[in-house]
C-alpha positions as a Markdown table, in Angstrom:
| # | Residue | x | y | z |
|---|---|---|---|---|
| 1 | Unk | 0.0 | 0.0 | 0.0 |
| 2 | Unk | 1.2 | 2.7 | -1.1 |
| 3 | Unk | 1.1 | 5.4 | 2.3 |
| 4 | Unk | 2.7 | 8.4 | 0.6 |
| 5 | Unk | 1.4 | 11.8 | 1.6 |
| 6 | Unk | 0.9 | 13.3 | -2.2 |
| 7 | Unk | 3.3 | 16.2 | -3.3 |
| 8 | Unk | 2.4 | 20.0 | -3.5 |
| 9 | Unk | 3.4 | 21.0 | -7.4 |
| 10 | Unk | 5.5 | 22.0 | -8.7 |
| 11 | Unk | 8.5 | 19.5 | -7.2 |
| 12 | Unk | 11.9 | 20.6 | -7.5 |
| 13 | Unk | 14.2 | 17.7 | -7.9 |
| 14 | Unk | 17.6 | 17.8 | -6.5 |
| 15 | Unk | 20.3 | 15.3 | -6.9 |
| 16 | Unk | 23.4 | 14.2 | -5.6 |
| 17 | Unk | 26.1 | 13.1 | -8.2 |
| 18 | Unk | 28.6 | 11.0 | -7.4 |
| 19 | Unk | 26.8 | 7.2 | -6.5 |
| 20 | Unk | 23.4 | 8.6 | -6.8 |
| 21 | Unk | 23.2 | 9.5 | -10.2 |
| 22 | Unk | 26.2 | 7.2 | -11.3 |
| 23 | Unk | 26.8 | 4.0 | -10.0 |
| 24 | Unk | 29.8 | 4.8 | -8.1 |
| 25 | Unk | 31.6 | 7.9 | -7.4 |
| 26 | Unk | 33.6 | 9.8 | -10.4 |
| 27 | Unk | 36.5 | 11.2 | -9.2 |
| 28 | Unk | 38.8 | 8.7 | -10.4 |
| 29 | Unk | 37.8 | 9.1 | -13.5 |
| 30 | Unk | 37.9 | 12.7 | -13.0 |
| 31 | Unk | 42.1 | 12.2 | -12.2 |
| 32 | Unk | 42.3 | 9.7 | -14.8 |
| 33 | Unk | 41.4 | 13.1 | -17.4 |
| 34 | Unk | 43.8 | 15.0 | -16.2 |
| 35 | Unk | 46.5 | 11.8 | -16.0 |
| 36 | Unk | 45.6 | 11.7 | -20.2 |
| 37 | Unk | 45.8 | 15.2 | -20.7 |
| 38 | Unk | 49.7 | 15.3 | -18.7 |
| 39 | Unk | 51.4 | 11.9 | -19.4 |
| 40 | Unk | 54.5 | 13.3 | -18.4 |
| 41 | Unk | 53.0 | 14.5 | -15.4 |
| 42 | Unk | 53.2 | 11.8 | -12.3 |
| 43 | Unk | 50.0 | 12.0 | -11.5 |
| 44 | Unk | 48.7 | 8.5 | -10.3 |
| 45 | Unk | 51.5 | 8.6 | -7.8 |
| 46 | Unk | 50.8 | 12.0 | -6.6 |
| 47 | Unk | 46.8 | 11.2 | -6.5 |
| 48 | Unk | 47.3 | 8.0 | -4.1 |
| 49 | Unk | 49.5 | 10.1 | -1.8 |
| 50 | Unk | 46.8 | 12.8 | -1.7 |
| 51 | Unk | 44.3 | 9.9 | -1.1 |
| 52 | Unk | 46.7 | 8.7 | 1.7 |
| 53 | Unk | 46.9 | 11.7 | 3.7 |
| 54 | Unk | 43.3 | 11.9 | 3.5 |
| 55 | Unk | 42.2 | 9.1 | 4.5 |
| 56 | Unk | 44.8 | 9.0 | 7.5 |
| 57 | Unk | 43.7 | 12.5 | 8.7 |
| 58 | Unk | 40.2 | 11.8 | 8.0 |
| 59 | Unk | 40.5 | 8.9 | 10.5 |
| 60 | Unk | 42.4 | 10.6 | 13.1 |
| 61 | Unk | 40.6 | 13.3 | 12.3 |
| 62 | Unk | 36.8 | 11.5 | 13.5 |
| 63 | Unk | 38.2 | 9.5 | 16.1 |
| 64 | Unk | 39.1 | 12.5 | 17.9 |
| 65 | Unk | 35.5 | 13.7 | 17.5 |
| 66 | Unk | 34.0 | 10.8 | 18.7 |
| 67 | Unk | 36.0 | 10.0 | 21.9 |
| 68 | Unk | 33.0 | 9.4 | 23.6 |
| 69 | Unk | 31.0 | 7.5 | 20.9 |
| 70 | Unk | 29.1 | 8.4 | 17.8 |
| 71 | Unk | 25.9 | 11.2 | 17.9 |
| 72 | Unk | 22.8 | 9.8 | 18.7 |
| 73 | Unk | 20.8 | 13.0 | 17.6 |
| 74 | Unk | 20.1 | 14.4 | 14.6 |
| 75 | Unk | 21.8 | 17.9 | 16.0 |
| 76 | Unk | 25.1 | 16.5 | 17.6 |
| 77 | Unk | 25.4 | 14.5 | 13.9 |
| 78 | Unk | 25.2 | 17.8 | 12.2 |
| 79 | Unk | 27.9 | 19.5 | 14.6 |
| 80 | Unk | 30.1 | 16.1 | 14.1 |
| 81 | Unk | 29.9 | 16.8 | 9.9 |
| 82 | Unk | 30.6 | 20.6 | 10.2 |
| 83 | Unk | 33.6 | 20.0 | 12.8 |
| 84 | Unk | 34.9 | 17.6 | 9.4 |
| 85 | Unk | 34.3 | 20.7 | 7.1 |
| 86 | Unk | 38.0 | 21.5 | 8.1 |
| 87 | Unk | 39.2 | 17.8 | 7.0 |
| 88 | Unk | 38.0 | 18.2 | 3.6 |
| 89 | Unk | 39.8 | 21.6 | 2.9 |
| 90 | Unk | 42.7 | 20.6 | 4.1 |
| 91 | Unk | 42.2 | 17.6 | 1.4 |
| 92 | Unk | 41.2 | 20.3 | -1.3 |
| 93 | Unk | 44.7 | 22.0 | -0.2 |
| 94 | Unk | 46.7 | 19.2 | -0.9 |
| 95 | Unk | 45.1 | 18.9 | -4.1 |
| 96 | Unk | 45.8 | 22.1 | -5.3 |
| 97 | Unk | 49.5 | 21.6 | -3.9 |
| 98 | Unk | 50.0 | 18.0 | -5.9 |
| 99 | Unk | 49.5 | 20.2 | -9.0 |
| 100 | Unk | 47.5 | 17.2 | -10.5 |
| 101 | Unk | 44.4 | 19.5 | -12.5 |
| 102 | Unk | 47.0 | 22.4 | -13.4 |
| 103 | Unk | 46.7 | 23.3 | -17.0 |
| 104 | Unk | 43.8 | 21.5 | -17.2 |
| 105 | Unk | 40.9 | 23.1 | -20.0 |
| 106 | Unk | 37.5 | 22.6 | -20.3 |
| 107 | Unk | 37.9 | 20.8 | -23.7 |
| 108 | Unk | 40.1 | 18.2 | -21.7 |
| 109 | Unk | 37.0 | 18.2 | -19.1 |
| 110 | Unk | 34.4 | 17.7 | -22.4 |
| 111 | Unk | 36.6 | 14.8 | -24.4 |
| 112 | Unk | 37.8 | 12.8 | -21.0 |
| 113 | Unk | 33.8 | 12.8 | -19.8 |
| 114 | Unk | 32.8 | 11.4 | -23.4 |
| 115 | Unk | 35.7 | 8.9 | -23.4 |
| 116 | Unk | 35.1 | 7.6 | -19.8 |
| 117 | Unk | 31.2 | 7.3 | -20.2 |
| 118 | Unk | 32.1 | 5.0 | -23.7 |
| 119 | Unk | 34.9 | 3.3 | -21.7 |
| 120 | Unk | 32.4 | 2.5 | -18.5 |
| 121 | Unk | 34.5 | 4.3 | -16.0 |
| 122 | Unk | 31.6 | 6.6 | -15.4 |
| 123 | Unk | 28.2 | 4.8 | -15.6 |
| 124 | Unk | 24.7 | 6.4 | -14.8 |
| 125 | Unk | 22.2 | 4.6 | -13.2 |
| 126 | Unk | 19.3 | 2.4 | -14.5 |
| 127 | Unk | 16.2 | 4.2 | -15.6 |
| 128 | Unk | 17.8 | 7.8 | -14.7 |
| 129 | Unk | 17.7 | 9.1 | -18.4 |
| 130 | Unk | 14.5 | 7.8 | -18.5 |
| 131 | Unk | 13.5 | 9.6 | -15.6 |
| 132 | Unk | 15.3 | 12.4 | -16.5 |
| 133 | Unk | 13.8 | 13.3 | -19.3 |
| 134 | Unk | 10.1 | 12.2 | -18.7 |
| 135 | Unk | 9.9 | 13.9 | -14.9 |
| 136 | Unk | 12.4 | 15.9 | -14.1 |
| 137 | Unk | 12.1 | 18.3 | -16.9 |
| 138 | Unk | 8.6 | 18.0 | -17.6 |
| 139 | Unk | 6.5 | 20.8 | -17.0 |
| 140 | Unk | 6.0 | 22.3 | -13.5 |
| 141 | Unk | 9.2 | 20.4 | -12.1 |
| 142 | Unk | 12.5 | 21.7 | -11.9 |
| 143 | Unk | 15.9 | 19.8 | -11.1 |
| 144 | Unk | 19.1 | 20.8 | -9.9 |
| 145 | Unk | 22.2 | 19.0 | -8.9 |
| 146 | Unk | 23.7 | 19.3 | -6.0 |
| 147 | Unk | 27.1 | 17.4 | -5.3 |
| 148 | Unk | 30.5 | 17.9 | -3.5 |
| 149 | Unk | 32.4 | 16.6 | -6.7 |
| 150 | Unk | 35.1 | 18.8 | -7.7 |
| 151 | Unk | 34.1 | 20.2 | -11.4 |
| 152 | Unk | 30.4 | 21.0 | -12.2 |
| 153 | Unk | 31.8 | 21.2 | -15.7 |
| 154 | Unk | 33.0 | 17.7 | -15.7 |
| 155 | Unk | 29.3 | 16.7 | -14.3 |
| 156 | Unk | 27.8 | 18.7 | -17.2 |
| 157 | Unk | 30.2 | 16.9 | -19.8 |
| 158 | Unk | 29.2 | 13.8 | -18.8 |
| 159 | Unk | 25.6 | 14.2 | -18.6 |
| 160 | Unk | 25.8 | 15.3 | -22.2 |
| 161 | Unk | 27.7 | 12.1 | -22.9 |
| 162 | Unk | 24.6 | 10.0 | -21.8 |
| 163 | Unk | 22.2 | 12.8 | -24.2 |
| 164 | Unk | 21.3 | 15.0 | -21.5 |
| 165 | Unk | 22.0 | 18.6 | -22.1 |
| 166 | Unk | 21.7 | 20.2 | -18.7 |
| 167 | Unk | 23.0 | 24.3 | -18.0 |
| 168 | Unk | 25.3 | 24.8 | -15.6 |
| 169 | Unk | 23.2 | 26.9 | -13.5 |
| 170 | Unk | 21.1 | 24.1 | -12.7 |
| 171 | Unk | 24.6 | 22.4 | -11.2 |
| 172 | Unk | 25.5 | 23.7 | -8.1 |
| 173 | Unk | 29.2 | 21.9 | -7.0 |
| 174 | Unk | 33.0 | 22.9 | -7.0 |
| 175 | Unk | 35.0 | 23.6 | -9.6 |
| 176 | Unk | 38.5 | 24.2 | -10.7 |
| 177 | Unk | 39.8 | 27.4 | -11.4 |
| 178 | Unk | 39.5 | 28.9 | -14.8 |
| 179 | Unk | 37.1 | 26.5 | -16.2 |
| 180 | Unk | 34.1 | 29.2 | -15.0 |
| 181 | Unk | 35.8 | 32.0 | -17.6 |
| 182 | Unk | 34.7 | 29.6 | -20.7 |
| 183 | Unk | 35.9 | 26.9 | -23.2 |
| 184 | Unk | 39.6 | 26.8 | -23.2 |
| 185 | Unk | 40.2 | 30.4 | -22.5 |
| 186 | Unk | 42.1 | 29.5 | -19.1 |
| 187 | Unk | 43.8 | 26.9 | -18.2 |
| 188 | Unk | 43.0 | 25.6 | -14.5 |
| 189 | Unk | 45.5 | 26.6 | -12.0 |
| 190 | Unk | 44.7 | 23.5 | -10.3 |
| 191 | Unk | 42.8 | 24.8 | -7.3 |
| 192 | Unk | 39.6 | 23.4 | -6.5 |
| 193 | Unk | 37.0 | 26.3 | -5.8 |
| 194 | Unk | 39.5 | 29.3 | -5.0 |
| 195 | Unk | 38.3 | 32.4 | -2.2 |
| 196 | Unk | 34.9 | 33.9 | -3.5 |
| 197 | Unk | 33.3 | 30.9 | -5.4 |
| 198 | Unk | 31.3 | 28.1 | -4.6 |
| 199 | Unk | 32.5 | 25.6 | -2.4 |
| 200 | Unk | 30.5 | 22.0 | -1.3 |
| 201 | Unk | 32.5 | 20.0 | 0.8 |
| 202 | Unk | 30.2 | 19.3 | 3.7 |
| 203 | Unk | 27.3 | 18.3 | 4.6 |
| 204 | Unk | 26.4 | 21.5 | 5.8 |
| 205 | Unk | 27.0 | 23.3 | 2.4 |
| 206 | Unk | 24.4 | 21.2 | 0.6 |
| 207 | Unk | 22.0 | 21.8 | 3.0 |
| 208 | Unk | 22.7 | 25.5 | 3.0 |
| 209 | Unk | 22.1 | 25.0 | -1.3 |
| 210 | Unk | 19.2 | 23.3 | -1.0 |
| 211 | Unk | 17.8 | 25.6 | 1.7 |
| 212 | Unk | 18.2 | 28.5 | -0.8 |
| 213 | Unk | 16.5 | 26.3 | -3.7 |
| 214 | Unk | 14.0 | 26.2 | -1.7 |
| 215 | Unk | 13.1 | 29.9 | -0.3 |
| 216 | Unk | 12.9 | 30.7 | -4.1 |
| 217 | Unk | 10.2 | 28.6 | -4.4 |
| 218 | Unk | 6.7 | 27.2 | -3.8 |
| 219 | Unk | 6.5 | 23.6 | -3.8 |
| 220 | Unk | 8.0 | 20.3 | -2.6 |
| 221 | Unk | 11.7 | 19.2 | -2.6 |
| 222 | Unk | 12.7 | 15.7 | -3.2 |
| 223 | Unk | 16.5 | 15.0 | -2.6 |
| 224 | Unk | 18.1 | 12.3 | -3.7 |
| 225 | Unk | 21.0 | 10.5 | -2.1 |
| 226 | Unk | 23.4 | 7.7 | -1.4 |
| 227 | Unk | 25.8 | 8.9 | 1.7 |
| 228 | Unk | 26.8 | 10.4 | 4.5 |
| 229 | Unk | 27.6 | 14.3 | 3.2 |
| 230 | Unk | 23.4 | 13.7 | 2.3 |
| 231 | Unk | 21.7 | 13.3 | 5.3 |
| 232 | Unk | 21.2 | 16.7 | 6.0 |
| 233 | Unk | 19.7 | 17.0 | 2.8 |
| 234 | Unk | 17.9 | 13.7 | 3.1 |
| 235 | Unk | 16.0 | 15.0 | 6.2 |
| 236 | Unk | 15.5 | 18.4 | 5.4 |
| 237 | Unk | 13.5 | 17.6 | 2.0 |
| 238 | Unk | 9.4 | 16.7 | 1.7 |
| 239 | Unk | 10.8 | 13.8 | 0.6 |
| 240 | Unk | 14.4 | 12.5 | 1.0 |
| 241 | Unk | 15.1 | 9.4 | -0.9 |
| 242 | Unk | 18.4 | 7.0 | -0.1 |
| 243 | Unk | 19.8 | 5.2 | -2.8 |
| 244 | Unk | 20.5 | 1.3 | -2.0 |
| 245 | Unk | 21.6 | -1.3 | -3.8 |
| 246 | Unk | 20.6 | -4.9 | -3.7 |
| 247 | Unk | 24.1 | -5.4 | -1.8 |
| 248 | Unk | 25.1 | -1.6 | 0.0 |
| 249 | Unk | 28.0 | -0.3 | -0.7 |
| 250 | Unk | 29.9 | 1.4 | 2.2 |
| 251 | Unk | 29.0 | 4.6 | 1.7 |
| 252 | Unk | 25.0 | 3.5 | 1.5 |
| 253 | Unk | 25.7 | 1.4 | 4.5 |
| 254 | Unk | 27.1 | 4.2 | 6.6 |
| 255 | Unk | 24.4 | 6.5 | 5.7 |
| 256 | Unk | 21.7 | 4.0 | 6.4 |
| 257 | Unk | 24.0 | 3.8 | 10.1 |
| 258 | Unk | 23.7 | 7.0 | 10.4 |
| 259 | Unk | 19.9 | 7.2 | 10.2 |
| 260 | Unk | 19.4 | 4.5 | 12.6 |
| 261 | Unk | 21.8 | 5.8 | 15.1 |
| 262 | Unk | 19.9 | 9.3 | 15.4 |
| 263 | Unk | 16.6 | 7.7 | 15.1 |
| 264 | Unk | 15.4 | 8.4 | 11.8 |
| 265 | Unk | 13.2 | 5.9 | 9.9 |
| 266 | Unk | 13.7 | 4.6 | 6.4 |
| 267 | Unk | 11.3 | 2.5 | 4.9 |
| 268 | Unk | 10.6 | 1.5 | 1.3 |
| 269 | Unk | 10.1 | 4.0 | -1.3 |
| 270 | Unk | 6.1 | 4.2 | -1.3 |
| 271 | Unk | 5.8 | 2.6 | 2.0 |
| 272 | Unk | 6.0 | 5.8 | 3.9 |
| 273 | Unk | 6.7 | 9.5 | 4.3 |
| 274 | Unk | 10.4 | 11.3 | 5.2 |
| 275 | Unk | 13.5 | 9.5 | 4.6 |
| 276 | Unk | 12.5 | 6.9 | 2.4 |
| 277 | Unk | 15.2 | 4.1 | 0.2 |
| 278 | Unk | 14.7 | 3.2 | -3.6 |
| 279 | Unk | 17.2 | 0.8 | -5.5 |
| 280 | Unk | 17.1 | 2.9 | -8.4 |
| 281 | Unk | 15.6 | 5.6 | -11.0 |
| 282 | Unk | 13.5 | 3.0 | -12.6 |
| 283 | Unk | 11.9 | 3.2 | -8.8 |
| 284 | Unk | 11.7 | 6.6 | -8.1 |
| 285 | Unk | 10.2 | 7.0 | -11.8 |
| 286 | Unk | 7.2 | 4.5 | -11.2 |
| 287 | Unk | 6.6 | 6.5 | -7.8 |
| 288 | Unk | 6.6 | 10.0 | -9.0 |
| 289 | Unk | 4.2 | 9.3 | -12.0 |
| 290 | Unk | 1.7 | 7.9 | -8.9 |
| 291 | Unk | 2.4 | 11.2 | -6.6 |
């Protein structure tokens, strides 16, 4: 039975990236671009030590947070993700400092998004261009993306890859410098949302996006997620909808953690109202045609 309070129109749609729309998150493929586009450049090497130091400091970083256990309220989980804002730039720093997306151009952003979507490196779910393209742009919904990955250019590229043509003011993530002054006219210096631009890497920034969305407009939100950085999101919405898998991946199992440790229910796509889980956009298609 399907026990769905019914949505006020029109919905606005706003999506995570990276393991909500794809199948699993981009930014290796996203290195692997700027790899091709330097292969004089050691850039594999420099990328695992960047992934090293973050995940050692992200580590050190949480258990020093939780000394005394993990939140068990939704308000000391949202204090625990803002105290790990400071984590994530210092991860941004280190990018910028490996020198790994300098020189980088928009046309290497454009080709490298078309080349890993053909190769499989980046794969979109099942049913989302489906869904994109009968709901989310129908009339009287909007949609907007919404996503801590580190180029909304390269998110645009690949979108248009799969044949969907999406602006990038409907995109709201990082991105590296110079690729916001146009095709090819700069290349990037290699920092990742410089002073004065948009920055995502929290938990707290999305919700702060999707707060905004939201004041601009009459209707009902539906956010889509897979992960942790989400749940703020997730809650906040009319509707907040966790992707799972048939088998969770860790990021979907630490979210659905998450939710259980502060208390939040999560049933079955259609079975209920809130946080609710669907396996894919085939799903969350069928649903939204009922609403």
């Amino acid at each position: 039975m399907n026990k769905s309070t019914p949505l006020k129109r029109p919905i606005y749609w706003i999506l995570d990236w990276d393991g909500t729309i794809t199948q699993k998150d981009t930014l290796n493929a996203l290195v692997n671009i700027a790899a091709s586009a330097k292969p004089d450049f050691p850039t594999q090497s420099r990328w695992q030590s960047v992934v090293d130091a973050y995940m050692s400091d992200y580590t050190s970083t949480l258990a020093n947070l939780t000394t005394t256990g993990l939140p068990t309220t939704l308000t000391s989980e949202k204090k625990l993700l803002q105290h790990l804002k400071a984590a994530e730039q210092r991860s941004l720093d280190r990018v910028f400092a490996s020198q790994i997306f300098t020189a980088i151009t928009t046309q290497h952003l454009e080709q490298g998004a078309r080349d890993a979507l053909d190769s499989a490196q980046v794969c979109v779910r099942p049913g989302f261009v489906d869904f994109f393209h009968a709901l989310a742009s129908a009339p009287g919904s909007t949609f907007h993306i919404l996503s801590v990955n580190w180029s909304r250019q390269f998110i645009a590229s690949c979108l248009s890859a799969a044949g969907i043509s999406l602006p990038l003011s409907s995109i709201v993530a990082n991105e590296l410098d110079g690729m916001a002054q146009g095709p090819g006219r700069c290349p990037s210096t290699g920092e990742i949302s410089p002073e004065g631009t948009v920055k995502i890497i929290s938990s707290g920034d999305k919700l702060c996006h999707l707060n905004a969305i939201r004041e601009e407009n009459k209707g009902s939100v539906v956010y889509v997620g897979d992960s942790w950085p989400d749940i703020e999101c997730l809650v906040e919405a009319d509707v907040g909808i966790c992707i799972r898998d048939e088998e969770m991946g860790s990021s979907q199992k630490k979210l659905a953690e998450a939710l259980g440790r502060v208390g939040i229910g999560c049933d079955r796509l259609g079975d209920g109202d809130g946080v609710v889980w669907a396996r894919d956009f085939v799903e969350i298609k069928r649903w939204a045609e009922g609403c």
